[in-house]
C-alpha positions as CSV (number, residue, x, y, z in Angstrom):
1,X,-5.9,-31.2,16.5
2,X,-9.0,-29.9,14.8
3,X,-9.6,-31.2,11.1
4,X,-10.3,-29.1,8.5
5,X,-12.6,-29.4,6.2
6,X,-11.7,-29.4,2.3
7,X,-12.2,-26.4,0.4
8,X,-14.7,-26.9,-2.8
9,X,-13.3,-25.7,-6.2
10,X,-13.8,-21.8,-7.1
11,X,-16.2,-22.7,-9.7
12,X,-18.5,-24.6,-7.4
13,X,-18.2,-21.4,-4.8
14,X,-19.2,-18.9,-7.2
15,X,-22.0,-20.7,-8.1
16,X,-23.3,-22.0,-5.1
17,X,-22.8,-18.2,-3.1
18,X,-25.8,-16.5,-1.2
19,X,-25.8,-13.8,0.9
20,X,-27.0,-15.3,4.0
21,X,-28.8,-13.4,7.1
22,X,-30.2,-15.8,9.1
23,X,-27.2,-18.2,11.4
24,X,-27.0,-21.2,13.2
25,X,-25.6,-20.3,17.1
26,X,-22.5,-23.2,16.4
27,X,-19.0,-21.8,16.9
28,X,-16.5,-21.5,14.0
29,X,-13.3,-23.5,14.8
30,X,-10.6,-21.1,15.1
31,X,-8.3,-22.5,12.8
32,X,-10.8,-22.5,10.0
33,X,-11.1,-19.0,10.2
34,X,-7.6,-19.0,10.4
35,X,-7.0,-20.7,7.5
36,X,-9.7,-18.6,5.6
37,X,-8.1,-15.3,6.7
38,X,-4.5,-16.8,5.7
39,X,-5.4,-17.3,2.2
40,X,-7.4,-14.2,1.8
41,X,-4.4,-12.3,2.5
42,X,-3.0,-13.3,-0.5
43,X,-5.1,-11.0,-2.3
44,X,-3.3,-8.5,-4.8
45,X,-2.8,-4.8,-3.8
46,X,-1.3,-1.5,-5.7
47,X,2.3,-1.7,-4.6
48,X,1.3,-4.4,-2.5
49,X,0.3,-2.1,0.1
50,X,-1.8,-4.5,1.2
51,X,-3.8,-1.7,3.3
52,X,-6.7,-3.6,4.7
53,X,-7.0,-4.9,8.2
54,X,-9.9,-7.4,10.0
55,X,-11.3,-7.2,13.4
56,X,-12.6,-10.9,14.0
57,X,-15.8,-9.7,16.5
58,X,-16.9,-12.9,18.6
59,X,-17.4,-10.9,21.7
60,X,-21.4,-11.3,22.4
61,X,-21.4,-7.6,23.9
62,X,-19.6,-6.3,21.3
63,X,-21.6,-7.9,18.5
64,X,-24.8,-6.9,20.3
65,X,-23.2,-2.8,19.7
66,X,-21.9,-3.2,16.4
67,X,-25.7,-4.9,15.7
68,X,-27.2,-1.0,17.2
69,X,-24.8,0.5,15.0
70,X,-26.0,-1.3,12.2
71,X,-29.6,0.0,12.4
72,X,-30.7,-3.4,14.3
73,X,-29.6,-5.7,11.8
74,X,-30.0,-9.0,13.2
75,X,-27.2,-10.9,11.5
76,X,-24.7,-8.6,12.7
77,X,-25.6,-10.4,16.3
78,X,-26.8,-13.7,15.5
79,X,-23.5,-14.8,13.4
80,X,-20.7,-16.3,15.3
81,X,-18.3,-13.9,13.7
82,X,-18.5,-10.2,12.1
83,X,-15.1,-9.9,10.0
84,X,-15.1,-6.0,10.3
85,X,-12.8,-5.0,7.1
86,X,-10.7,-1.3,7.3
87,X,-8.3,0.3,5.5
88,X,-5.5,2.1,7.4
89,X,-3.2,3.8,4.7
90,X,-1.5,6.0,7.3
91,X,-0.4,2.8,9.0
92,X,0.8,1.0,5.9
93,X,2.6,4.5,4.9
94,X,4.3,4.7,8.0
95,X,5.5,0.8,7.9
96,X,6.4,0.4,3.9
97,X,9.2,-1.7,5.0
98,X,7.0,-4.5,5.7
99,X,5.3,-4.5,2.3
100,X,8.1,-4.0,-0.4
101,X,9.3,-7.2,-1.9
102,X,12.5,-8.7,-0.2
103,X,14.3,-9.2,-3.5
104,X,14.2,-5.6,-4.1
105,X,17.3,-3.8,-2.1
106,X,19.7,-1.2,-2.5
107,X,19.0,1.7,-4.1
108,X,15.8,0.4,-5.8
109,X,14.2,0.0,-2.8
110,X,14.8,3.3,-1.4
111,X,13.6,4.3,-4.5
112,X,10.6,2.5,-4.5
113,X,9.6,3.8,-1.2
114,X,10.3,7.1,-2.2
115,X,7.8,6.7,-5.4
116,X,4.7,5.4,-3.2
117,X,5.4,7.9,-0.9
118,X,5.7,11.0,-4.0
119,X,2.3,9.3,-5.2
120,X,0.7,9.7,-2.2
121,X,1.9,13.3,-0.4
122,X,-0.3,15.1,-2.7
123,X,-3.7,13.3,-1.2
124,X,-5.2,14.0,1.9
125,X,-6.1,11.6,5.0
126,X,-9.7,10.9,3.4
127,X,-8.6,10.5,-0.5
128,X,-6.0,8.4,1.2
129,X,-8.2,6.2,3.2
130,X,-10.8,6.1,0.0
131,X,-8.1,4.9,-2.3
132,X,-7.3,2.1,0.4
133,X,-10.9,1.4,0.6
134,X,-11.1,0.5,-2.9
135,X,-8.1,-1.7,-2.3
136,X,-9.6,-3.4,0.4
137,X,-12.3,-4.6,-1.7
138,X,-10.1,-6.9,-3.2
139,X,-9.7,-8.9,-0.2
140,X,-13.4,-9.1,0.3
141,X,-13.9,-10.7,-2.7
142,X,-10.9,-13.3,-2.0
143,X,-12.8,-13.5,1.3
144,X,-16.8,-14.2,-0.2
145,X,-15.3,-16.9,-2.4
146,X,-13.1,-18.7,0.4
147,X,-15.6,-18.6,2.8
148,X,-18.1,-20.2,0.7
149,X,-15.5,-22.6,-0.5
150,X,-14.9,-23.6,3.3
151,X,-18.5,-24.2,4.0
152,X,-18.9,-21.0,5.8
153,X,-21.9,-18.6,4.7
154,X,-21.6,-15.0,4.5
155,X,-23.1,-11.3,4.0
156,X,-21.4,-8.1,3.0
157,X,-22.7,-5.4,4.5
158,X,-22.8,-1.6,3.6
159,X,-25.7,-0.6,6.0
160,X,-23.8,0.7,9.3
161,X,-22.6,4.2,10.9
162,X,-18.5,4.2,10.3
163,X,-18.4,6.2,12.9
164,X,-20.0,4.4,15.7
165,X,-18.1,1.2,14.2
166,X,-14.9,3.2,15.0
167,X,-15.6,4.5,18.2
168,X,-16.6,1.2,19.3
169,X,-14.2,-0.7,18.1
170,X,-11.6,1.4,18.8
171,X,-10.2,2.6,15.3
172,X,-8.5,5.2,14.1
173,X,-10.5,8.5,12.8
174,X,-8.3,8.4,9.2
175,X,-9.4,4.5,9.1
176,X,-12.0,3.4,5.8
177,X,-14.4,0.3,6.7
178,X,-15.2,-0.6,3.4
179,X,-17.8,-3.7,4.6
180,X,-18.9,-6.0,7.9
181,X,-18.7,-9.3,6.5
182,X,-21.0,-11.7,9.4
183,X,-19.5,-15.0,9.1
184,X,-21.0,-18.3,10.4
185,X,-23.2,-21.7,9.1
186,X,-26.3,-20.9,7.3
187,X,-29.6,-21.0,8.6
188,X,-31.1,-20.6,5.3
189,X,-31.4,-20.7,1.9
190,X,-30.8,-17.3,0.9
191,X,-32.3,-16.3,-2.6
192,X,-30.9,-17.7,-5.7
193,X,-28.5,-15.3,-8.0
194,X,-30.1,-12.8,-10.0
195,X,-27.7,-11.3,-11.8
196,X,-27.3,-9.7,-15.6
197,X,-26.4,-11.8,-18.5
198,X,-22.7,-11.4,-19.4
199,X,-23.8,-10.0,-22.9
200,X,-25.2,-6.9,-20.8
201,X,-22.2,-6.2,-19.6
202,X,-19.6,-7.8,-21.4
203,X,-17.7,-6.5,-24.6
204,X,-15.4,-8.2,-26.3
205,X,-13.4,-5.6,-28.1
């Protein structure tokens, strides 16, 4: 039985954070990422929706593609693990039973279904998927922090063709990928934070 290592606090995650490129070749233990992906899906959604969905990528081959359709980015092939994150709102649509709250029967819960649906009729496929994608950013968030937590190092990453992700992996042409997220133990550093002071972007009304 593998042991798990024990998570550091939030605090110490957020401060401690890089975004990291460069990987050692060691294998994540599968249930660490387990464990990490388990607790990131605890992240809040609209109506609990909950429209994201991960592709775990440890397939050499597969991460040597997604790397070309990433304009050669090397991380995208050196990490153990590229957490591809999508948002598939015609899927959770289609399946609201698994997302509304037990507790909520009757005719409140035909009613509920028939409110997300009302809210949703008047978008099409691509304001759809958008609104999921902005969803879906929550659970990256819960996913930086964990990781980091766990000892694991990570980068969000923008830079790729969603369309030659999708076709490669498969998905959907409705689906959103709001982020590859390559996952594994650091090989650097990575630069310290550099961010704005909370009184530039703060206001305490």
């Amino acid at each position: 039985m593998t042991t798990l290592p024990k998570p550091g606090d939030v605090r110490t995650a957020a401060l401690e954070r890089r975004s990291i490129r460069r990987y050692r070749p060691d294998p994540i233990p599968e249930p660490l990422l387990r464990e990490v992906l388990e607790l990131a899906l605890k992240a809040p959604s609209a109506w609990n929706l909950q429209p994201w969905r991960i592709l775990a990528v440890r397939d050499p081959e597969l991460k040597r593609a997604l790397k070309e359709a990433s304009f050669g980015q090397r991380q995208v092939e050196e990490a153990p693990v590229v957490l591809v994150l999508y948002a598939d709102m015609e899927d959770a649509l289609a399946h609201l039973e698994e997302v509304i709250h037990p507790g909520v029967q009757g005719e409140r819960r035909e009613a509920q279904k028939a409110s997300i649906l009302k809210a949703f009729a008047g978008m099409d496929p691509k304001a759809r998927a958008q609104w999921g994608a902005g969803q879906s950013y929550i659970l990256l968030g819960y996913l930086l922090l964990l990781l980091q937590g766990y000892g694991l190092a990570s980068v969000p990453m923008l830079g790729f063709d969603p369309e030659r992700v999708k076709a490669l992996l498969g998905l959907p042409a409705h689906a959103a990928i709001p982020a590859l997220l390559p996952v594994g133990y650091p090989a650097e550093e990575g630069f310290p934070h550099h961010r704005l002071p909370l009184e530039r972007v703060v206001r305490f009304l």
